[in-house]
N, C-alpha and C positions, 0 to 999 in steps of 0.2 A: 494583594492578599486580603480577602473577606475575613473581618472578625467576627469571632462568635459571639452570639448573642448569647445569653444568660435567663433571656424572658422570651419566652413565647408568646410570638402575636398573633392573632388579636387578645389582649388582654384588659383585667380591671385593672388600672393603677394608680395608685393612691397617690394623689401631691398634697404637699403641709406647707403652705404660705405662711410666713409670718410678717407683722410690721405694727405700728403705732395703731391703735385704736382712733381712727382719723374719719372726717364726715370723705364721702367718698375710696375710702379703702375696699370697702367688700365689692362696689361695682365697678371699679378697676380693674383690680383679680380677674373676676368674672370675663369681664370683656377679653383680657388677653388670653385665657383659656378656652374660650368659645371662639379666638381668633385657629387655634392649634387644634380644639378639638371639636369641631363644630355639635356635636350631637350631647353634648353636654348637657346633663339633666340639670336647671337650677335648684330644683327641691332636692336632690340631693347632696346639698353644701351643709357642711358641717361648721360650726361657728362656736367659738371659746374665748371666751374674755377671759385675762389674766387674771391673778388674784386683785392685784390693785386697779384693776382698768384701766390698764397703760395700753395694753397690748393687745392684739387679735391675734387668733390662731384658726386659718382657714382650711379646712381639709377638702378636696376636689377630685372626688376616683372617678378619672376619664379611661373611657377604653381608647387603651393605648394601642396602637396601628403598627408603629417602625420607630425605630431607635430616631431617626432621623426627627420624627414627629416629635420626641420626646426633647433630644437635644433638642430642638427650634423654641419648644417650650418653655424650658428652664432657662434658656439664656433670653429670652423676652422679658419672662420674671424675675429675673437676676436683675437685667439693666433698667429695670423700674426704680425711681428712689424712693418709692414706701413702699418695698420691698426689703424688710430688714433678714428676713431668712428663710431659706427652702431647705425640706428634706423630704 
């Protein structure tokens, strides 16, 4: 049985990485998002330093393709360890 989807593809979709303010953090991200979403704009990366500059908060609106796409994504930046959170 196909489940429904909820998002129509092809769409913008927004991902929000989070993790320590670390040297090679942002081009990490990057890498594994351009491994899922090849056509990824880099100038359009959003970047937020916490209050205290512990933390980065990376936003990446990739045009999302298939659910498929999306699952391969998150769980790539799930199983990174300076990956402390995605929404």
């Amino acid at each position: 049985m196909k489940e429904e989807s909820l998002i129509e593809y092809p769409c913008d979709f927004p991902i929000k990485i989070m993790g320590k303010s670390q040297q090679g953090f942002t081009q990490t991200v990057l890498t594994i998002v351009k491994t899922h979403a090849p056509d990824f704009d880099d100038t359009t990366l959003e970047v937020r330093t916490s209050k205290s500059g512990t933390y980065l908060s990376l936003t990446c609106t990739i045009q999302a393709t298939s659910r498929t796409q999306l699952d391969s994504l998150y769980q790539a930046l799930h199983d990174h360890p300076m990956v402390t959170m995605l929404l």
